[in-house]
N, C-alpha and C positions, 0 to 999 in steps of 0.2 A: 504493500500500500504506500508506495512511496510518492510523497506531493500532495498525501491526502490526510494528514495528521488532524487537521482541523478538524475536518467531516467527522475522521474518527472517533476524537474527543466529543461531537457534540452526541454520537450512539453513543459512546460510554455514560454521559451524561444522563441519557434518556434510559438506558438499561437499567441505569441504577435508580434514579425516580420512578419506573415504573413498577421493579423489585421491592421497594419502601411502597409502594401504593397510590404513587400517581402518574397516570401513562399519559402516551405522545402519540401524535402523532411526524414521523419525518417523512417530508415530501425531496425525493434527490431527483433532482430534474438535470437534465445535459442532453448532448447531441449522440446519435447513435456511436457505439464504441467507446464512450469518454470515459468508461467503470461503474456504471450502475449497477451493474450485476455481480461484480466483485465487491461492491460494497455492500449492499444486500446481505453477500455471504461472509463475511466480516462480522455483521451484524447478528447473524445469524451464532457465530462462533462464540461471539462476546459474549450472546445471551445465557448460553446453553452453556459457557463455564461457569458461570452465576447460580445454576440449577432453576433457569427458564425454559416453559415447554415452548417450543418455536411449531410454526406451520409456514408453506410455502404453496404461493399458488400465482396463475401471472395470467394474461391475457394474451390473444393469439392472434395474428392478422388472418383474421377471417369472421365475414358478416355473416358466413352461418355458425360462428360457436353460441353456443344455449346462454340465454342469459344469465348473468350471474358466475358464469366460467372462472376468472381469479377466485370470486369464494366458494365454488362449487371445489376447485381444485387445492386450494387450503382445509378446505373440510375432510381431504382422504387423511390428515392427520390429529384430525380435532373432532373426535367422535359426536362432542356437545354441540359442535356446528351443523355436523351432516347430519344429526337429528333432526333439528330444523329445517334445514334446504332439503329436504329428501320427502318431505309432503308438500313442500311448494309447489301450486299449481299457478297457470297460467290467469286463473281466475282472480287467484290470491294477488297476483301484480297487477291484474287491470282495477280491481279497485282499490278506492283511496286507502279507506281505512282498515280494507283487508293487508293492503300491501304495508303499510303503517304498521299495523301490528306484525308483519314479518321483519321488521326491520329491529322493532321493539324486540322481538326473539332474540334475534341473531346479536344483538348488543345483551343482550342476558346471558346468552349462551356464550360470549367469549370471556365476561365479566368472570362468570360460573370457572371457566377453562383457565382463569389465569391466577385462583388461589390455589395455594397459596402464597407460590412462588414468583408469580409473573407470567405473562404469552408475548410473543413475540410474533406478528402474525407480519410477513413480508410478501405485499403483493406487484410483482413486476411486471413491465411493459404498459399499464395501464393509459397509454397514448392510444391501444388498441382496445381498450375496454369497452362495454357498451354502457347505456346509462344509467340503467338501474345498476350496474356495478359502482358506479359510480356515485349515483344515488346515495345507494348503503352505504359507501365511506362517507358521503357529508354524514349521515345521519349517524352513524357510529361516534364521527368524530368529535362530537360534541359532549357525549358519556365518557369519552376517556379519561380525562382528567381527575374522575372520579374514583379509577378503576387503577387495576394489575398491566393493564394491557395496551400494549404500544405497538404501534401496527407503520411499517416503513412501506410506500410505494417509490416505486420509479416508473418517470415517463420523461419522451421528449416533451417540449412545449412545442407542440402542434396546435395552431392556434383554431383551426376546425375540429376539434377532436370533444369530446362531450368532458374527457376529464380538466383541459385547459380552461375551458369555459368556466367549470365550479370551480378552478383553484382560486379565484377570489372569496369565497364562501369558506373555502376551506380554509386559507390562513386568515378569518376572522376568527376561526373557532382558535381561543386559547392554549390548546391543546397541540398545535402546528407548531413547527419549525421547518422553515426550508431549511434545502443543502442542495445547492447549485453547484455543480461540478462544473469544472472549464479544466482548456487547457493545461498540461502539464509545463512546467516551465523548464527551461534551457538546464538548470541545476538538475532538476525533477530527474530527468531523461540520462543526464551523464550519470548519478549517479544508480539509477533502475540497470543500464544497461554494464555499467563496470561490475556491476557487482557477479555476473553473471559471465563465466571466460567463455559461451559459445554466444554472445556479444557484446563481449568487452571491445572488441576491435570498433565496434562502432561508438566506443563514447564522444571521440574527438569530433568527431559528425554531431554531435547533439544540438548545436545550434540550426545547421542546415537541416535536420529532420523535425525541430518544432517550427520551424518556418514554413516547411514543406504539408506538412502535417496539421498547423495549428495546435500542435503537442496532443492531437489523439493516440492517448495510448493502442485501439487497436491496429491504426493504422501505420506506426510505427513498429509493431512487432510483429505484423504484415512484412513490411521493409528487412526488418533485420531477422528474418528468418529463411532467409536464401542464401544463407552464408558469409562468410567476410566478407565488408564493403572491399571494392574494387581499388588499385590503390590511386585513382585517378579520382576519386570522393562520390559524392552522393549522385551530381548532375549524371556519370558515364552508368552509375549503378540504374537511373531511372530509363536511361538510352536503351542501353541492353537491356531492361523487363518491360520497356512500355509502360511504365506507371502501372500506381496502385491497381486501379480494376482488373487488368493483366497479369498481375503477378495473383490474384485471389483467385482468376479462371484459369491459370496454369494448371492446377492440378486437371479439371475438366477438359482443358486441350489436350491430354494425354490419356484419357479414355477410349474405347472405342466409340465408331458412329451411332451405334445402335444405344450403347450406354451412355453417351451424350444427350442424344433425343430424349433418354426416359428421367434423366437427372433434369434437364432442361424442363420437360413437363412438370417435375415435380417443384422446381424451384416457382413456378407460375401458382401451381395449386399451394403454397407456399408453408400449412400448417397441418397437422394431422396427417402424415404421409400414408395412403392405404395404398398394398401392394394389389390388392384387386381394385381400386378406383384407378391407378397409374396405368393395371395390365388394360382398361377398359378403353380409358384415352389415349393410350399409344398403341392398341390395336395388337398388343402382346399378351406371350404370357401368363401367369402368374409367379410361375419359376422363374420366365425369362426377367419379370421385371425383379424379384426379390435378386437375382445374381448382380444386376445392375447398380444396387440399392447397395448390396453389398461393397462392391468395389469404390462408389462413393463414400465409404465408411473408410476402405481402407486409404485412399487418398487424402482422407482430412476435409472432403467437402460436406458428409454427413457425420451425424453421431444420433448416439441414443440418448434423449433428456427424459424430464420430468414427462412429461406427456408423450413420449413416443418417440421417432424417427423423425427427426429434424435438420437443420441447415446448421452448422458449428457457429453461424452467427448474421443475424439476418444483414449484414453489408456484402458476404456471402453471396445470399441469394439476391439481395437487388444486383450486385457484377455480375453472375450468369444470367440474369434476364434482363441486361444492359447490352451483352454482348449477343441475342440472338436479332437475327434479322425483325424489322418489324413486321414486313409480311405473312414472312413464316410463322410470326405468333400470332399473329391473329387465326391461321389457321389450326395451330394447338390450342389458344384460348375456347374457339369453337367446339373442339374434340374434347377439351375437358367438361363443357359447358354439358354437352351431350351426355356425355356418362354420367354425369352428375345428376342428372333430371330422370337419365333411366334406373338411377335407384328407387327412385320414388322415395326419397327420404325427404322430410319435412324441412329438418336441416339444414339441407343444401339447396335449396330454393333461392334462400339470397347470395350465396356463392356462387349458383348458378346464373344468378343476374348478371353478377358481379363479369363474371367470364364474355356474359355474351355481350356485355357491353364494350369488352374491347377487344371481340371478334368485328370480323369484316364482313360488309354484305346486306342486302335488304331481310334476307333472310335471318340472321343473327339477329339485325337490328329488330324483326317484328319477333322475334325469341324473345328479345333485351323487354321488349314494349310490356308482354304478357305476363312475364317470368316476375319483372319488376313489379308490379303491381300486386301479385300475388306475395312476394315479400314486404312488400310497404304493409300489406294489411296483416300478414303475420306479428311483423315488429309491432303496429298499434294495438292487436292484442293482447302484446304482452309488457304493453306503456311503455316500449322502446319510440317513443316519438320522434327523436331525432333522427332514429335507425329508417323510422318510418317516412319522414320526408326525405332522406338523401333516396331510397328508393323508389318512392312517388314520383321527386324529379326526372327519375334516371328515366320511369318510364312514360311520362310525360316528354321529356327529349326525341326521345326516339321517335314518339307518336307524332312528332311534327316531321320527325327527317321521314316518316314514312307517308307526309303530305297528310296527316287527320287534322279535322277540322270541326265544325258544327258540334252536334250535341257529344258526337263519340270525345272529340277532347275536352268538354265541357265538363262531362262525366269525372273524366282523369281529373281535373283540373280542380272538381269542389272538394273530391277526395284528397290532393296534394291539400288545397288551401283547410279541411279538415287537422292534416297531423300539422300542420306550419302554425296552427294559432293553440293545438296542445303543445306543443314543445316550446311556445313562448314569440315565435316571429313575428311580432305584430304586422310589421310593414309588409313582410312579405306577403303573410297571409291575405291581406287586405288587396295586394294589387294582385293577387291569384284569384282572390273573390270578383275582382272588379272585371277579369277577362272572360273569368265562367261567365257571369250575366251578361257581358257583350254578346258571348258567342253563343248562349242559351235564349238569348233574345231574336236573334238573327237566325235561326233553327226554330223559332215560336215553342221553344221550349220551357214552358211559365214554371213548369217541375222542377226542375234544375236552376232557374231563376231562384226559384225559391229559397231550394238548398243551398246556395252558394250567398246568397244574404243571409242568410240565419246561421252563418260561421261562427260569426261574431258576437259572440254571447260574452256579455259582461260589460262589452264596450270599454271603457277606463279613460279617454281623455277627450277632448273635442274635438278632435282633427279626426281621430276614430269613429268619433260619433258622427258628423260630417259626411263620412264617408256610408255608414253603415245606415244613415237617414236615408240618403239616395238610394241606396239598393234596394234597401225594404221596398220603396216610393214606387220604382220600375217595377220591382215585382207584384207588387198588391195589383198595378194596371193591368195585369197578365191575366195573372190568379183567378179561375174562374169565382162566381159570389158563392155558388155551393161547395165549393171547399173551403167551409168552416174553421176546420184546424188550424190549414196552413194560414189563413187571414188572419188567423189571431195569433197566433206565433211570431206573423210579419208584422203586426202591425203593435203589438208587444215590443218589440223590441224597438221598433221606430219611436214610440212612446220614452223608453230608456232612453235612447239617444237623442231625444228631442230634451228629453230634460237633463241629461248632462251636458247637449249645447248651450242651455239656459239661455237664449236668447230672444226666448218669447213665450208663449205660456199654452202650446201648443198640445204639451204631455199631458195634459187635463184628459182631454177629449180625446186623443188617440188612446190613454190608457182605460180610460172608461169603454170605450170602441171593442176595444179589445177582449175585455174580460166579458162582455155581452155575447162577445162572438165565439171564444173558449166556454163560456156556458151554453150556447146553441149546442155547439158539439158535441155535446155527451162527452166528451174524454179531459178526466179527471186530471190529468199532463197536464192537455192547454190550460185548464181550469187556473192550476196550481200555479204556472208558471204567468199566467196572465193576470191575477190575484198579486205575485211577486212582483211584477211591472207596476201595477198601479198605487202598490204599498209604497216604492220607490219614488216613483212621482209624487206621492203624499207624504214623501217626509219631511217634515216643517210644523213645526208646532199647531198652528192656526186647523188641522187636520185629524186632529187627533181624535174626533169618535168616527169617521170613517174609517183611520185603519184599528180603532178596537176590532169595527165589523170584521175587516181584511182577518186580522191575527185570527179572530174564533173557525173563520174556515180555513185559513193555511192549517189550523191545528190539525183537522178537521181531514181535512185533503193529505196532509203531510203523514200520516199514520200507516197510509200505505206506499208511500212514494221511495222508490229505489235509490236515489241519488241523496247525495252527502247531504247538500243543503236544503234540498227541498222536508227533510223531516226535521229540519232546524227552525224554519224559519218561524213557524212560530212562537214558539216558545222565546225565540230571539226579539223578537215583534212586542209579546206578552212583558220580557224583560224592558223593553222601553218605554211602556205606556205605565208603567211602575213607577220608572225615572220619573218622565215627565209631570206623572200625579203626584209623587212624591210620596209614594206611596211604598217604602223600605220593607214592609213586612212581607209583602207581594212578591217583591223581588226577592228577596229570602228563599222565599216558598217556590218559586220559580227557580231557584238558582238550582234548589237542591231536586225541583223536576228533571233538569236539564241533563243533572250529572244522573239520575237512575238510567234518563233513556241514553245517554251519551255511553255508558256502560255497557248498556243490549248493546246498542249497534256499532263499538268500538272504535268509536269515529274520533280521528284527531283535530280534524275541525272543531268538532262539539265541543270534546274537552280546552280546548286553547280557547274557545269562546266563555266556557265557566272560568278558567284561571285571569280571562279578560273581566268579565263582571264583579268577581270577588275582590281583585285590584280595585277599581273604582269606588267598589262598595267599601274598602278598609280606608280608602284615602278621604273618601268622605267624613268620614267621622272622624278623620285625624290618626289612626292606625298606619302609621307610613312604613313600617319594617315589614305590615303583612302585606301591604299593598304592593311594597318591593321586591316580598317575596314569591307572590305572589303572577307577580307581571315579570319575573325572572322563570318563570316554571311554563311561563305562554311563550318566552324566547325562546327556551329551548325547543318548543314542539315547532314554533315557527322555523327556527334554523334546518330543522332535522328534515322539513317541510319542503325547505329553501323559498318558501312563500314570503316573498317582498312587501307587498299590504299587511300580510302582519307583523313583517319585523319594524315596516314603518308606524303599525301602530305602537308597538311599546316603545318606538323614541318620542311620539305624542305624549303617551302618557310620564317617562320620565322630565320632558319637558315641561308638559304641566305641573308635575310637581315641584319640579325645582322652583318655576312660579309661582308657584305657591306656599313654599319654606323659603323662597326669598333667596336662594342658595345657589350660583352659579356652578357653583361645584358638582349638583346633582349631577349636571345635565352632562350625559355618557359623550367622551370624545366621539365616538363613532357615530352622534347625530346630527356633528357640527357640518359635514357636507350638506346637508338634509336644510341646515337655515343659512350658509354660505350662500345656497344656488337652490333656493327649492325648485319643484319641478311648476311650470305654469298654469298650476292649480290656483283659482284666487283664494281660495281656503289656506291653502298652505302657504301661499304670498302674503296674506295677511298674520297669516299666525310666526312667520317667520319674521314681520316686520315687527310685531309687538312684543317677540322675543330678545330679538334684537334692542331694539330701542330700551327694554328694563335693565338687558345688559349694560347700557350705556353707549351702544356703537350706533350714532344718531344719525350719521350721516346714511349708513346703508340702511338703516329702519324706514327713513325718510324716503329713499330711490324703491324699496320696496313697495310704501306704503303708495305711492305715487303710479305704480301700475293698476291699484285697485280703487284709487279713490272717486272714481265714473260710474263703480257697481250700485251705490245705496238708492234705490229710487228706479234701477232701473234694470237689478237685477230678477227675473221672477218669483214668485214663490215656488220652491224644490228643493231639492236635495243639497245639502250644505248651504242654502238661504242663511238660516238661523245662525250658524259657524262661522260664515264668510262677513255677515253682518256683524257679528260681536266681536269678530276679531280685528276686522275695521275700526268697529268703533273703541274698542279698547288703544288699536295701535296711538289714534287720533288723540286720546287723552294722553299717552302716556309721551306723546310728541307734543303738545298743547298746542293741536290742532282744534280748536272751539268747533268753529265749521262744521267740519265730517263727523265731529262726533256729537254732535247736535243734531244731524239729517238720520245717526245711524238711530240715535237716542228717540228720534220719533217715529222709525218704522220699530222698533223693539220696545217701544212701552207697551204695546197692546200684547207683548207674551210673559211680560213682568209677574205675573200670577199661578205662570205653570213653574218648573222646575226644568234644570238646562237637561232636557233631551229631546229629539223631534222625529225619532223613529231611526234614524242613520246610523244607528251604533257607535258611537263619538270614543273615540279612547279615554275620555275625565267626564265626568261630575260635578258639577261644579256648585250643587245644592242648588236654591234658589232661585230663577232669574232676576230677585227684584235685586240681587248684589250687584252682581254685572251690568245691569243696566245704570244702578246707581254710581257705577263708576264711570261710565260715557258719561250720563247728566253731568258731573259732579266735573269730568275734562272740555263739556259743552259751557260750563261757568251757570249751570243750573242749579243752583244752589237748594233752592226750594225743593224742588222735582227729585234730587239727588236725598235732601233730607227725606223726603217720603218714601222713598224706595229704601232705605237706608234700614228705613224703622221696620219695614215690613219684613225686611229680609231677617230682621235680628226671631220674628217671630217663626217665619216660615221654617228659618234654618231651624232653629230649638225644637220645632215638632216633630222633624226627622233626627235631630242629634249630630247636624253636621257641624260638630264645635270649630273646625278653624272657621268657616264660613260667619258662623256667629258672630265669634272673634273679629275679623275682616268687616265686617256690617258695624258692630259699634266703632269699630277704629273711623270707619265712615264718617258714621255720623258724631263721632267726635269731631271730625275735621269740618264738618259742613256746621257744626254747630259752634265752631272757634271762630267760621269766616262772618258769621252772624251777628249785630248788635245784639247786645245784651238788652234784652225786652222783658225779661223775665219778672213776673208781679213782686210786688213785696212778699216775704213771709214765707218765699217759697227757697228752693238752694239756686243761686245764681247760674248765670250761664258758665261762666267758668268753674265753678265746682262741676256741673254737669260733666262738662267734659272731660274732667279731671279722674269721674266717677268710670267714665268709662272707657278711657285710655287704658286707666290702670286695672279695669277690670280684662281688658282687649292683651294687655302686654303681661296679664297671670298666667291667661290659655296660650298665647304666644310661648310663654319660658315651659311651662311644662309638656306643649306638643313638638316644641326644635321647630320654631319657625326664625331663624333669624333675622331675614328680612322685615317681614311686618314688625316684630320687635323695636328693630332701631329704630321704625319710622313711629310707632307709640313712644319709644320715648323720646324722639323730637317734637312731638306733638305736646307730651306732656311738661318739657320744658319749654314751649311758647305757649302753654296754657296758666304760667304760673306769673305772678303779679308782675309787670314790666315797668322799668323807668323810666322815665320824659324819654322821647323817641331823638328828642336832641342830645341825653346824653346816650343814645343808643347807634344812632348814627350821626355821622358830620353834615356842616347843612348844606354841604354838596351833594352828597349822598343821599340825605334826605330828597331835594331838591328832583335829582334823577329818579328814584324809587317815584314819586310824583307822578313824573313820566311814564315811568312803566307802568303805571297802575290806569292812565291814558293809554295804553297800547300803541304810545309811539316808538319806531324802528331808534336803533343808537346813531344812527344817519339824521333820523329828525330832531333829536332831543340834541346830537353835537351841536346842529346848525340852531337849534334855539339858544342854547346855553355860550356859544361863541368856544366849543370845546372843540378837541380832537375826537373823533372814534374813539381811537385808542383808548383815550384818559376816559371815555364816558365807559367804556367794556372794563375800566379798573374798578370806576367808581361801584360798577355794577356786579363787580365779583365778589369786592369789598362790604356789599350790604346785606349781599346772601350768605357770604360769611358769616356775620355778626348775627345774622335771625336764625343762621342754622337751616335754611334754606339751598336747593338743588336747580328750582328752575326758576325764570321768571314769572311764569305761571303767579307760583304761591306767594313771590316777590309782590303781584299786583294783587291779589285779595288778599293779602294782609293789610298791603297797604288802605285799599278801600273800606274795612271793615276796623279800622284804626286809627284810621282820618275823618273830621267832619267837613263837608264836603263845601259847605259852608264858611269856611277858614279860608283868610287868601281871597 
């Protein structure tokens, strides 16, 4: 291992934390040849003198190995594994939460396999892996750190490959440590090869062959194992072999002809070498081709590995199928293609694609067409989705070189855009959707119109939705009126996308359309799923006893529905009309519905939805460790999930908290992209601005809040209405923008009475709405409106128990009742004791729930609530003078030019006086001043 001491050290490292009881994951990435596999076996050695049980399993270039192949093939030594993989059915991986639960297995069963001593489970080549292998490691990898078990892959970084794509996923988890292997260096080399007298002669070369080489160790002991360099140096040595690829097929150019053809086949068929599939495609045979097989064993071009009869190194086999003609492979790729299909093995169906797609011919080509298609729809069976669109394309390609058009590649075409929007491809999906409907329109094929618009299920942004409004649009023109179903499917979904464009208020009546029309149908699907559309469109507070109706038949309808969410959604639904009524005991009682049926049907949706509600539900009341802990037990099923909406929902909800403990700290490094650059959601525009802005970074709070400050008045009522609105209006006060939070403060006083939920499942709770609105009033300079809301929220909140909110509500109205003359009757406690009453009652619940924020700000309040001296000896009567001003809302450009001042010196005067009040903004700067001055003075 010499040049590799690092890498070493970091397996020693992880051996030994995983032996003590916390494992790793190591990811060794490098370019073919560079020692992955020697390191691996290191790894391997290290473990196993430690007294760790190790497993070895690796992935194979080829699209027909079974899924799951690297763990299928570490389980021949880890009997607790093949327990579990060995009832795994195809069934088991098409569904969510059945596949969920196999995955839950198979992290018990290696946890189980690694007491007491430790596993070491090494899975290689994984650039070839499929996705559900790959799958399983994200989901694995996130249990590890709790566990015996540490588990090394290697792969190139192939940036098409399903394992590159999650290595971002995978080094979030904790548990990750890369190990990038590169070149070896000029030391590396001299000293690897002196040490060794059958090429010692080659050390003094060592700079010429990592130059040559890029210090690949195999291609360097490629080079140096042809004997002593020449004494004319490395340049005459490459003369006389013809370069690397030449010196790898030497052994092969001194085969016979016959043994050449059936090595040369075999290096095409690349993995699982069968002597009867070889004897099939080279038309020999079986004798003849095992004698063949042999001889490449004796040359050094084959060996026997883990898995069978193989290539001594796949650079190997790419040099003999670099050196065959390209014609003549196409016509071997063809002969394998053929044997392959006359097994009739299920198997080889995508390896038989695979072949005929770079055989020659119209004939191949309509092989390639067929074959494909029948492999894409296997892969989707078995939730290989990305398996399944690289084969969907293959035979969608073909089908055009073989001139299909009309409805026949329309067909292809909704099926491609089918696996492209499960494996995540939005874009593509969408312009695949967009050619089926041209070409299903242009064929008068309204069926296939249909199906190719209704891809798009879930919709997610509005360029999305844009696009998937217009398709439904062209379809429904089609659609005869007596297909019921399909019209309300279409026209369902047109309703979602109409209300995530939000830009008119169109999703009313499309979504009502709909569900009249999924009720003509008799079919309880449309029903259900048209029911979901219109509860969607109705989320927004002002709605709320049509979707109680929605929730009672989702429940209703959902009891028999196969799919994950559809037997959610009620109950999902039920938990928000709880929220909103405020009604906690409900939700309680719902929560612990959710988790009974969440347990039948062992759905990890479900569950990550009760770990989501029980969060909210602890933070509310000021329980923040369970709330914490709780919304840390949702991250993990999200991660394991790799579902992004809800890992973005728990950096909502840490970020709400941290707003709410006042603590910048909470808020998890890994959210800070998320308010850097949120995505162009005005929800998350807003909520990022008003994050921003408490942190103090006012300038980007400001550019944020300024893409959304056009919505209030004009955005519809729907879905994130009520979110997009408060979080506007929140940004607006907390930038002392009066304006915008005065326009948000009058479309949110008429929800001031319910409780912050509006059906959309929100990541926080925020108790009340009359607080949050009393905080726009209160940033609008509504002092009165702001007192009223203030009051009511102190009751609201105490009915439910939501003590920080309480807390927050008197600190309010401590403040609005500071900015107030003192009116208070005789005989009664003054205005200033009041407040005094309830700062200090706001900053007890503040100290003993760890809020620190709100704290500081009770007691700056409580120290401007206590008897002040002459404001002249409080400030200078320049000072004074400008606070004047600011309390006039003149700019420091108007008040210099009044005053005969500089800017400058007016921005001192103006630091200088929020200093001395203990003051943050100008804001508070001008109602103090007005509520402390008679106006009548001067």
């Amino acid at each position: 291992m010499v040049g590799r001491s690092e890498q070493v050290a970091l397996i020693d490292d992880a051996v030994s934390a995983a032996s003590g009881g916390r494992g790793g994951l190591l990811l060794v990435t490098g370019e073919a040849g560079i020692g992955k596999t020697l390191l691996g076996q290191t790894a391997i050695e290290r473990a196993t003198s430690r007294g760790m049980r190790a497993a070895h399993g690796h992935a194979v270039d080829d699209p027909g190995a079974p899924v799951l192949w690297p763990w299928r093939r570490a389980a021949r030594q880890l009997p607790e594994l093949g327990q579990v993989l060995a009832t795994v059915t195809a069934t088991d991986l098409d569904d969510d939460a059945a596949r969920f639960a196999v995955w839950e297995a198979v992290a018990d069963a290696l946890a189980s396999a690694a007491e007491p001593s430790g596993l070491l489970v090494v899975l290689e080549d994984l650039h070839w892996a499929d996705s559900l292998s790959v799958a399983l490691l994200r989901h694995v990898a996130f249990d590890l750190p709790g566990s015996r078990v540490l588990v090394l892959v290697t792969a190139r970084e192939d940036p098409s490959t399903p394992f590159v794509r999650a290595l971002p996923d995978l080094l979030r988890s904790s548990a990750s440590t890369p190990v990038p292997l590169s070149g070896l260096t000029t030391a590396d080399v001299r000293e690897w090869l002196s040490s060794d007298p059958v090429t010692a002669g080659w050390g003094v070369l060592a700079a010429d062959l990592v130059r040559l080489t890029d210090g690949n160790p195999f291609y360097i002991r490629v080079l140096t194992s042809q004997g002593p360099p020449p004494a004319a140096g490395i340049h005459e040595a490459l003369t006389t072999r013809h370069g690397i690829r030449s010196i790898l097929v030497a052994p092969l150019l001194g085969l016979p002809e016959d043994a050449r053809d059936t090595i040369t086949t075999a290096a095409l068929i690349a993995e699982r070498l069968s002597p009867t599939l070889l004897a099939a495609a080279t038309g020999r045979s079986v004798p003849q081709v095992s004698g063949h097989l042999a001889q490449g064993i004796r040359t050094g071009l084959l060996q026997h590995g883990a898995t069978g009869l193989a290539f001594v190194h796949a650079l190997v086999r790419d040099a003999v199928i670099a050196h065959l003609d390209p014609h003549e492979r196409g016509a071997v790729e063809a002969s394998i293609a053929q044997a392959m299909q006359a097994t009739d093995d299920e198997l080889l169906i995508g390896p038989a694609a695979a072949h005929w797609d770079r055989a020659e011919g119209s004939v191949a080509s309509a092989r390639c067409r067929d074959t494909a298609r029948l492999a894409a729809a296997r892969a989707a069976a078995t939730h290989a989705h990305e398996e399944a669109v690289a084969f969907a394309r293959m035979s969608v390609r073909h089908a055009r070189r073989l001139g299909s058009g009309g409805a026949d590649l329309a067909e292809r075409l909704v099926e491609l855009a089918e696996y492209e929007w499960l494996a995540g491809l939005i874009p593509a999906a969408l312009d695949t959707c967009v050619e089926a409907v041209d070409l299903a329109e242009a064929a008068d094929r309204a069926d296939l119109m249909a199906q190719a618009a209704l891809v798009a299920q879930g919709v997610g942004s509005r360029e999305v939705a844009r696009v998937v409004g217009d398709l439904c649009g062209r379809a429904l023109e089609r659609v005869p009126d007596d297909d019921l179903e399909a019209r309300a499917g279409l026209t369902a979904l047109r309703a979602v996308a109409a209300a995530e464009e939000a830009v008119d208020t169109s999703a009313d009546a499309l979504s009502a359309t709909a569900l009249d029309l999924a009720r003509r149908s008799g079919s309880a699907n449309a029903e259900l799923e048209a029911v979901a559309a219109r509860h969607y469109v109705l989320s927004y507070p002002q709605a709320i006893d049509e979707r109680l109706l929605l929730t009672e038949r989702a429940v209703q309808l959902g009891r028999s529905s196969a799919t994950a969410m559809g037997f959610l959604w009620g109950y999902l639904w039920q938990a928000d009309i709880a929220l909103q009524k405020g009604e906690l005991g409900a939700l309680d009682a719902v929560i612990e519905q959710l988790g009974r049926v969440v347990a039948q049907r062992s759905s990890p949706v479900g569950r990550w939805h009760e770990h989501r509600l029980r969060a909210l539900r602890a933070a509310v009341r000021g329980a923040f460790d369970e709330a914490r802990s709780e919304a840390d037990a949702g991250l993990r099923i999200a991660q394991r999930a790799g579902d992004a909406s809800m890992i973005g929902n728990y950096f909502g909800l840490r970020i709400s908290l941290a707003l709410l403990r006042g603590d910048p700290e909470e808020i998890p490094a890994a959210a800070r992209p998320m308010l850097d650059q949120p995505p162009p959601v005005p929800l998350m525009q807003a909520f990022s601005a008003q994050t921003l802005a408490v942190l103090g970074e006012r300038d980007r709070a400001v550019a944020l809040l300024d893409l959304v400050r056009h919505l209030p008045g004009r955005m519809p009522l729907g879905p994130r209405w009520m979110g997009t609105m408060g979080q506007i209006g929140l940004a607006a006060a907390a930038l002392q923008d009066a304006d915008l939070a005065g326009r948000c403060h009058d479309l949110l006083a008429p929800t001031a009475h319910w409780y912050f939920a509006d059906g959309g499942g929100a990541p926080f709770y925020h108790g009340s709405n009359q607080y949050t609105v009393g905080v726009i009033a209160l940033g609008a300079g509504a002092v009165d409106a702001a007192t009223s809301h203030f009051e009511r929220a102190v009751s609201a909140d105490l009915r439910i128990g939501a003590r920080p909110y309480v807390a927050l509500a008197r600190l309010g109205l401590a403040q609005c009742l500071q900015l107030e003359p003192d009116g208070t009757p005789k005989g009664t406690p003054s205005r200033g004791q009041h407040v005094r009453h309830l700062a200090t009652a706001a900053a007890d619940e503040f100290r003993r729930l760890d809020m620190p924020g709100p704290l500081a700000w009770a007691e700056r309040l409580l120290a401007h609530a206590d008897p002040r001296t002459d404001l002249a000896q409080t400030l200078t009567r320049r000072e004074f003078e400008v606070a004047e001003l600011v309390a006039q809302a003149r700019t420091n450009q108007q008040i210099a030019d009044q005053l005969f001042l500089s800017v400058r010196t007016v921005e001192s005067h103006v630091r200088s006086a929020l200093a001395k009040l203990d003051f943050s903004t100008r804001t508070e700067l001008a109602v103090w001043m007005q509520a402390h001055t008679d106006p009548r003075e001067g």
